[in-house]
Steps between C-alpha positions, in 0.01 A plus 500: 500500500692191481868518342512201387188302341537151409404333136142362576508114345886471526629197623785491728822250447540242744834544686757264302936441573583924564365475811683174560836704376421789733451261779824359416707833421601550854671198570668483128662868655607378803604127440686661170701785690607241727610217253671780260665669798638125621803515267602832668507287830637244414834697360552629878443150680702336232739727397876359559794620653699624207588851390250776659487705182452235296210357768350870498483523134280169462315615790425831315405362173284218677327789681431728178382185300270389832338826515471571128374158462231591789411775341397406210253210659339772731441688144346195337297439790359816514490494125275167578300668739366729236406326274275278773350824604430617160332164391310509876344838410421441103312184648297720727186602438445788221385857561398727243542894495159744474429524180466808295387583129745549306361770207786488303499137439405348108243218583331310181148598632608863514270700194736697432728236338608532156 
């Protein structure tokens, strides 16, 4: 017995832009984490010679803004990546469940109608 039996006459979606996105997804992650983590780098190559707490303290809030701000684009990635999945899979093609009568249903042709 087959799990899963297809819709006979349906016609399947051509592939459209999610699977250009999901293509895409992998560089937007990596090329992102590196541009948003560039600030963070760029406080310790150009930080100047003042006063060390003061230099620590920018350092630390660059750091906790960098990795917040990193955070949140690996979310809407993701977030992006499910929603191309999820429009890749409605597009597929259509299966139907085994069918069963259902006796306690009202249908017009039913004689017992009132």
């Amino acid at each position: 017995m087959n799990a899963f039996n297809r819709l006979p006459g349906f016609v399947q979606a051509p592939a459209g832009r999610e699977r250009d996105v999901l293509r895409l997804l992998p560089r937007m992650l990596v090329f992102g984490t590196l541009l948003l983590a560039l600030p963070s780098l760029a406080v310790r190559i150009f930080s100047g010679e003042g006063d060390a707490v003061q230099a620590a303290t920018r350092l630390q809030t660059v750091d906790i803004l960098a990795i917040s701000i990193v955070v949140l684009h690996w979310t809407a990635v993701f977030t992006v990546a499910i929603a191309s999945l999820i429009v890749m899979v409605m597009k597929g093609p259509a299966y139907v469940a085994d069918a069963y009568p259902l006796e306690d249903s009202e249908t017009p042709d039913s004689p017992d109608r009132r």
